[in-house]
C-alpha positions in Angstrom: 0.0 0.0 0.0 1.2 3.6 -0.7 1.8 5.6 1.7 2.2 9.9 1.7 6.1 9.6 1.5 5.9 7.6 -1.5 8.4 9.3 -4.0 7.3 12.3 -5.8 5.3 11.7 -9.1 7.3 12.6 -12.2 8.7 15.7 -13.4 6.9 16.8 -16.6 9.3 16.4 -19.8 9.8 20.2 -20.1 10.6 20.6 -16.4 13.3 17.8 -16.5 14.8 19.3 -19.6 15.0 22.7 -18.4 18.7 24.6 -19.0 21.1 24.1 -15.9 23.0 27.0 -17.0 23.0 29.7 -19.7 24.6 27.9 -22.1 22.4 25.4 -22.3 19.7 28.2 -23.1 18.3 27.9 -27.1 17.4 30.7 -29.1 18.5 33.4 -27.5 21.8 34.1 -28.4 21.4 37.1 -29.2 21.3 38.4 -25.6 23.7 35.1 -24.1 26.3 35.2 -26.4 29.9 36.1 -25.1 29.0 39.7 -27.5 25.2 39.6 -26.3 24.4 42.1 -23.1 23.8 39.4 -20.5 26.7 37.6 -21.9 29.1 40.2 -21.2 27.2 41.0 -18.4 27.7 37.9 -16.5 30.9 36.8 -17.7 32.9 40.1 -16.8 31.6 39.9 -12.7 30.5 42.7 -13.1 26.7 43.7 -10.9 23.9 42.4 -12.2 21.1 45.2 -13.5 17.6 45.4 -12.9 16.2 44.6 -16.0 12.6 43.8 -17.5 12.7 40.4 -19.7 10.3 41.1 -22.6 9.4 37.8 -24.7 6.2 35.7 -25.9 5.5 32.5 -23.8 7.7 29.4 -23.5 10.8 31.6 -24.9 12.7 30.8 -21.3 12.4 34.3 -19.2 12.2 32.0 -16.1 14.9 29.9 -16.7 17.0 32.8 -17.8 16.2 34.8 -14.5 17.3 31.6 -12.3 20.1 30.9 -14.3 21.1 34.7 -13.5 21.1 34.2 -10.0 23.0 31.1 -10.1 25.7 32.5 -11.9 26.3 36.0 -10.2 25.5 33.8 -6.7 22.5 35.5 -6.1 19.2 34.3 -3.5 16.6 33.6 -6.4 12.8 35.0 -4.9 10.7 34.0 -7.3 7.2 36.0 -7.3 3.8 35.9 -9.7 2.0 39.3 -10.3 -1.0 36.9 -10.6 -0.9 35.3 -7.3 1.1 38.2 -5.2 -0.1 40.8 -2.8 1.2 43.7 -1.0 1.9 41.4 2.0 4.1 39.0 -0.1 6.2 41.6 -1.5 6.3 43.6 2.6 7.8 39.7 3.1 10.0 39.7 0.6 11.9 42.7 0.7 12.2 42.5 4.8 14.2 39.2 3.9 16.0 40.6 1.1 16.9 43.9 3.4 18.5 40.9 6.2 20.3 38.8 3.9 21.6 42.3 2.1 22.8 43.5 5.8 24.5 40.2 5.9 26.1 40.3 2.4 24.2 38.0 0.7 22.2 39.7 -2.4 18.7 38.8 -3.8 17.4 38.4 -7.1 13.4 38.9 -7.0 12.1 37.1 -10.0 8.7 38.5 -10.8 6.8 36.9 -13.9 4.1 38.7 -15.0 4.9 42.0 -13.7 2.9 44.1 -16.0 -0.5 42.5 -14.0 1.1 44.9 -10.6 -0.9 48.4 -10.5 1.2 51.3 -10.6 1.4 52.0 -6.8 2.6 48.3 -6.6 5.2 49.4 -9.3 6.2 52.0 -7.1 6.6 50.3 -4.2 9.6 48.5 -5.9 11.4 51.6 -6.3 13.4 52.4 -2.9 14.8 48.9 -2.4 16.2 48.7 -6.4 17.5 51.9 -5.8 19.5 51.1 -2.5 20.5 47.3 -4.2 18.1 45.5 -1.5 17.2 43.5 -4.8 17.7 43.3 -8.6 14.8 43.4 -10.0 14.1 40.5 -12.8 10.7 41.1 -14.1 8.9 38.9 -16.9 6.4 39.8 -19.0 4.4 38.9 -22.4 3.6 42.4 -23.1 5.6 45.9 -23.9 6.7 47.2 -21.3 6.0 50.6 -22.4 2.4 50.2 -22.1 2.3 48.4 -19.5 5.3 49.1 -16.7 5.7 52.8 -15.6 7.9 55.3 -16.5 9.6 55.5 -13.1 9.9 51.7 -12.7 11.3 51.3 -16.6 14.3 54.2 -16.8 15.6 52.1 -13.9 15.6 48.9 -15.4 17.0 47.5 -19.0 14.9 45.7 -21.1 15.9 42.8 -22.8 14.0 41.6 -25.7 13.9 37.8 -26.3 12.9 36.0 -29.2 9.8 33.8 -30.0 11.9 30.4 -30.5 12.7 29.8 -34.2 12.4 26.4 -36.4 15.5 25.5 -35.4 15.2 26.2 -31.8 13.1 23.9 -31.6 14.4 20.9 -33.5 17.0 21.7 -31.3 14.3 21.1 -28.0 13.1 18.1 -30.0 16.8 16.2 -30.0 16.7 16.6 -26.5 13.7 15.4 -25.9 14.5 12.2 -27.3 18.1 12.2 -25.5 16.5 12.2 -22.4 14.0 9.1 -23.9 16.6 7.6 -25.2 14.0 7.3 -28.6 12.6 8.6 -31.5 9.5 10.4 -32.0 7.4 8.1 -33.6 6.6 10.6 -36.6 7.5 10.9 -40.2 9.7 13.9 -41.5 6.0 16.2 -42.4 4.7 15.3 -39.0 7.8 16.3 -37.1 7.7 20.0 -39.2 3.8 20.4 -38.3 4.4 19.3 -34.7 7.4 22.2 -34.5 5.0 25.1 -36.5 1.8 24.1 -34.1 3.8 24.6 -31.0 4.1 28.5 -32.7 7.6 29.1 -31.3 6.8 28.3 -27.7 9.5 25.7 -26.1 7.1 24.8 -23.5 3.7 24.3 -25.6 6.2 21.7 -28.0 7.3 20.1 -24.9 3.9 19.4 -23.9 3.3 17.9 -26.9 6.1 15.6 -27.5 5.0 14.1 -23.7 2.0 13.6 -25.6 3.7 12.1 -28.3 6.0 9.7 -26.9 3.3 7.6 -25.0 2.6 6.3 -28.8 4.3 3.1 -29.3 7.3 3.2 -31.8 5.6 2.3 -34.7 3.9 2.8 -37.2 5.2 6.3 -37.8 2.3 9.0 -37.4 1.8 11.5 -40.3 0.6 14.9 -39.8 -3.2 14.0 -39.7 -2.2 11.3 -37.2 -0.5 13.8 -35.3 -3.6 16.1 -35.1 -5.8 13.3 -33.7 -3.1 13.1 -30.7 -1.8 16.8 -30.0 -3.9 20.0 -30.7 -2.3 22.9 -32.0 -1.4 26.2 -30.1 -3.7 28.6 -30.7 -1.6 32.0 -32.1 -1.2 34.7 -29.3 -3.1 37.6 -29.8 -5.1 39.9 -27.6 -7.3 41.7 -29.0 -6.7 44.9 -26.6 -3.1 44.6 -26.3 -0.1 45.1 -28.6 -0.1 41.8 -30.7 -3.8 43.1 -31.9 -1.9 46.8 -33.5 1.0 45.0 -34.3 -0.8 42.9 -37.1 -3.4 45.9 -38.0 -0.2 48.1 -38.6 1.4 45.3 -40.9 -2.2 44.7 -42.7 -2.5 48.5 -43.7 1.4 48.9 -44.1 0.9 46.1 -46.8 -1.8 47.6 -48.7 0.1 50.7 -49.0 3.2 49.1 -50.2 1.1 47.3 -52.9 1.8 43.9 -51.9 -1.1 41.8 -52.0 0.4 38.5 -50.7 1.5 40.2 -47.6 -1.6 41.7 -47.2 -3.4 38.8 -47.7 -1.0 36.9 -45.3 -2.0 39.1 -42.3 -5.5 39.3 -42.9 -5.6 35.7 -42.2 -3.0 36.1 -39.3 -5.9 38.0 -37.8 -8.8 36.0 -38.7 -7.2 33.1 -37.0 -6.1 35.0 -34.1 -9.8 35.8 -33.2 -10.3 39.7 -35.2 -13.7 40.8 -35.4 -13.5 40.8 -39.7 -15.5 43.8 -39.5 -12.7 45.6 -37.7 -10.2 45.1 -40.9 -13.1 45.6 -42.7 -13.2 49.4 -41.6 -9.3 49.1 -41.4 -9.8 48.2 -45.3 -12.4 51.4 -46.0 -9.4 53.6 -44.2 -6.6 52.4 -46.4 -8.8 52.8 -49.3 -9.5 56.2 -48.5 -6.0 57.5 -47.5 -4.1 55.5 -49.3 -5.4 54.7 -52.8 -8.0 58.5 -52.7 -8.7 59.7 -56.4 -6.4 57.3 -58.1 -8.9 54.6 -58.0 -12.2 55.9 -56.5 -13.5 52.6 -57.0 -11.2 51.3 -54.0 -13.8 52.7 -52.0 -16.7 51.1 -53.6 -15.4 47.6 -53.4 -13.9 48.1 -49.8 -17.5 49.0 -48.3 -19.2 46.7 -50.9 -16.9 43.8 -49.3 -17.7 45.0 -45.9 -21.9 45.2 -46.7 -21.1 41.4 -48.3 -19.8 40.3 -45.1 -22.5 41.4 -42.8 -25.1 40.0 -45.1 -23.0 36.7 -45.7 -21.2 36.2 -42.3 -18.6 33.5 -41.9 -16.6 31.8 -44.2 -18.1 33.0 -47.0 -18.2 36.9 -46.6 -14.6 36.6 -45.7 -13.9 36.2 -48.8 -15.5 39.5 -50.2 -13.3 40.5 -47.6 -10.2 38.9 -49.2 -11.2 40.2 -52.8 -11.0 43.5 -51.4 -7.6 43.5 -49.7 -6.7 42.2 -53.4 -8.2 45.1 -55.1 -6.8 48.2 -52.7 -4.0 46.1 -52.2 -2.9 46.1 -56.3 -5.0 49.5 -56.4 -2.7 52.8 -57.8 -1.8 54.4 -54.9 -2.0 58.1 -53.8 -2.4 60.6 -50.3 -3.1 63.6 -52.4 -6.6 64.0 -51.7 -5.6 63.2 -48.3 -3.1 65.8 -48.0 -5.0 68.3 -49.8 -7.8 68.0 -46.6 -5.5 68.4 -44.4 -3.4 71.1 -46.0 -6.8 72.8 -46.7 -8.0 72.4 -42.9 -4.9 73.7 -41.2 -5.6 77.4 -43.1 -9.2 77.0 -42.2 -8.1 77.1 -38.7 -5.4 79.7 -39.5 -7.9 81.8 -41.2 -10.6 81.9 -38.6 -14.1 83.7 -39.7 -13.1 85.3 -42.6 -16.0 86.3 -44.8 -16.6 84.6 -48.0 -16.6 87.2 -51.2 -19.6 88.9 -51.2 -20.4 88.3 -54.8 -21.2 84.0 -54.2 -23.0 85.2 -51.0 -26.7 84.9 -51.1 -29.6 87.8 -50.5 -32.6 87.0 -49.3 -33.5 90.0 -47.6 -34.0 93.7 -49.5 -30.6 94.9 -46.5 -28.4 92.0 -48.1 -28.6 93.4 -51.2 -27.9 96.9 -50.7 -25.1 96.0 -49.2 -23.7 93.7 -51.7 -24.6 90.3 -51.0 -24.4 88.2 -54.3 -23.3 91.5 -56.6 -21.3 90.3 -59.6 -21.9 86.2 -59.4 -22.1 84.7 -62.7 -24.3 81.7 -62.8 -21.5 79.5 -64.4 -24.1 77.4 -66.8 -24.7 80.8 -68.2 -21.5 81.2 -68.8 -19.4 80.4 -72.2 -18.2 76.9 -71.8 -20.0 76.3 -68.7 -17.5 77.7 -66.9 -17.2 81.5 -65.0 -13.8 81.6 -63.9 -15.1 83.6 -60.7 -12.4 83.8 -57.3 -14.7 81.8 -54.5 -11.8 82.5 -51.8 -11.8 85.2 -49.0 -10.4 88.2 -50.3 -8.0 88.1 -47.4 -6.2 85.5 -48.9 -6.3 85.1 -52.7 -6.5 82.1 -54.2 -4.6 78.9 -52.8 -3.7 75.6 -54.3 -4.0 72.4 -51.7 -4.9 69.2 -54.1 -2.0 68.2 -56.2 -2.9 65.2 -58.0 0.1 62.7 -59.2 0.6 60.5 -62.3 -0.6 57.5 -61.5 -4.0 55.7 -61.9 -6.9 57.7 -61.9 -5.3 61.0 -60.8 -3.6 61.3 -64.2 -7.4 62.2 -65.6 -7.8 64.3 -62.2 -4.7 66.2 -63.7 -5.3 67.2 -67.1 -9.0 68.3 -65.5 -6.8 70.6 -62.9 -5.1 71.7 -65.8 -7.8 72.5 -67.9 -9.7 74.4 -65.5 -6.5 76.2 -64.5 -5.9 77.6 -67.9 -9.3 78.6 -68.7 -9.4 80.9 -64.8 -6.3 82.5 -66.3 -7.4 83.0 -69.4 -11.1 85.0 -68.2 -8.8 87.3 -66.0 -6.7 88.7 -69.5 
């Protein structure tokens, strides 16, 4: 019969295969390396720095923190933002402040930090500043959001990398050093099972556990792998930065005229979880400030899409959707319509309440007309050609020139019309 001092039950695979020290750390060489920051940092005995460790999940900010502390010989506190009060961190630093006054320094891990309010942020303040601790915080999201200013010029932040293909074939070949065996999967199943896990070490770990309770054979192939493992599902928050990340790459893609890319991101947030009605409007924008007069119909067929969708729902009005992000995406492109507004609207507000010309004024009162009101205006139908040639700016300021249409698509027409009408005003005023 068992009894309570039975021995532990086992480590999970990713736990047992976690790095003993920081060379043993994949995919993030570029902050380990003997030229990387923490490299240098650690390897010239010099002090460790507070610092903020900014990286997606499973890209080994934990094990990097403790693996700090064990090399500069500091006591590792580790703390969750998620499960952490005021009283835990009044407990923590009243030990770090005794084994400080005895010599012995602290590093206080704390993962999640961006979930700590501001005043909690604050409170961290005097005891990194007088070396109690050194701060090592952890966090998914940018720190500039989402950490204080106060709390951020004293820290560095050090940026690691979502782990790459070859990161994690790397995780994979110790995986199977450790069971002594192979994954029982084919070449295509072992790539899938590396891109589901999305470039997070611990999510792929998970899964090869999974994995190697299969027997050795037959081989699975990638839809026998999907019956056993599911895949990760992508990060992205629709209120955080992941969400403007992909937005800013979806427009920045329609402007550039690449339609692939484009395309590429439009599904990166479909499958994330993005309300398609949101690109939808993104897609109305682009086609407004982006593509303007040199294809009018950009417009048309970025709010036809968007109407298609509503009426159509999922899957199928998503791919109005995707003709559309084709279309403004391939579209001529031009901001002159765009600058024009705005050039236009910073002299409105320069200009203030300046009176229009009197003569395209109306009069319907006996007192408007003595005065002036509507003197002079020629009805431009009347006129020869249709057109009058008449000033319609203040007096104050003569006439100005804000919409400067380019060569391309549509605008080329827009600019012979310009043109036209420009010669014929100078002409009437000979």
């Amino acid at each position: 019969m068992s009894s309570l001092f039975d021995d532990q039950a086992p480590r999970p695979l990713a736990d047992r295969l976690r790095p003993q020290t920081l060379e043993d750390v994949i995919g993030q060489d570029h902050l380990l390396s003997e030229d990387g920051p923490l490299g240098r940092m650690v390897r010239s005995g010099g002090r460790l720095t507070s610092m903020i460790l900014w990286g997606p999940p499973g890209c080994g900010k934990t094990t990097v923190a403790r693996l700090l502390a064990d090399k500069t010989d500091l006591y590792f506190e580790p703390l969750s933002a998620i499960f952490s009060g005021v009283a835990d961190l009044k407990k923590v630093f009243k030990d770090a402040k005794s084994r400080h006054q005895a010599g012995q320094g602290t590093l206080l891990f704390i993962d999640e930090i961006h979930r700590f309010n501001r005043a909690q942020q604050d409170g961290f303040l005097p005891f990194v500043e007088d070396g109690t601790v050194v701060l090592v915080g952890a966090t998914t999201e940018n720190p500039s959001f989402e950490l204080n200013a106060a709390l951020m010029s004293r820290c560095r932040v050090m940026v690691l990398k979502r782990l790459s293909d070859e990161a994690l074939e790397g995780l994979l070949s110790r995986a199977e050093s450790e069971q002594k065996r192979k994954l029982p999967l084919n070449e295509d199943a072992r790539a899938a099972l590396r891109a589901m896990a999305d470039g997070d070490g611990r999510y792929l770990l998970n899964m090869v556990e999974a994995v190697f309770e299969l027997p050795d054979d037959p081989l699975l192939d990638t839809d026998g792998l999907l019956k056993v493992v599911q895949k990760r599902m992508p990060i992205y928050d629709k209120s955080q930065e992941g969400h403007y990340n992909l937005i800013s790459a979806f427009q920045k893609s329609l402007r550039g005229s690449d339609a692939d890319a484009a395309l590429y991101w439009f599904a990166r947030m479909l499958d994330g979880g993005e309300d398609p009605k949101y690109i939808a409007r993104r897609l109305l924008i682009t086609s407004v400030e982006d593509v303007g007069t040199a294809d009018p119909n950009a417009m048309t067929q970025a709010l036809q899409a968007w109407e298609s969708y509503e009426r159509l729902g999922s899957p199928q009005g998503e791919y109005a959707l995707a003709q559309a992000v084709i279309y403004v995406a391939t579209a001529p492109k031009s901001n002159a319509s765009y600058t024009a507004y705005k050039a236009a609207r910073d002299m409105a507000r320069k200009t203030g309440s300046i009176m229009p010309p009197k003569h395209i004024l109306n009069a319907p009162t006996k007192m408007m007309k003595d005065i002036g009101y509507g003197d002079g205006y020629q009805y431009d139908h009347d006129a020869e050609g249709g057109f009058s040639g008449q000033d319609f700016f203040p007096e104050e300021t003569g006439r100005m020139e804000f919409y400067q249409p380019n060569d391309r698509g549509f605008e080329r027409e827009l600019a012979k019309r310009q043109a036209y009408w420009a010669k014929l005003r100078a002409e009437k005023k000979r």
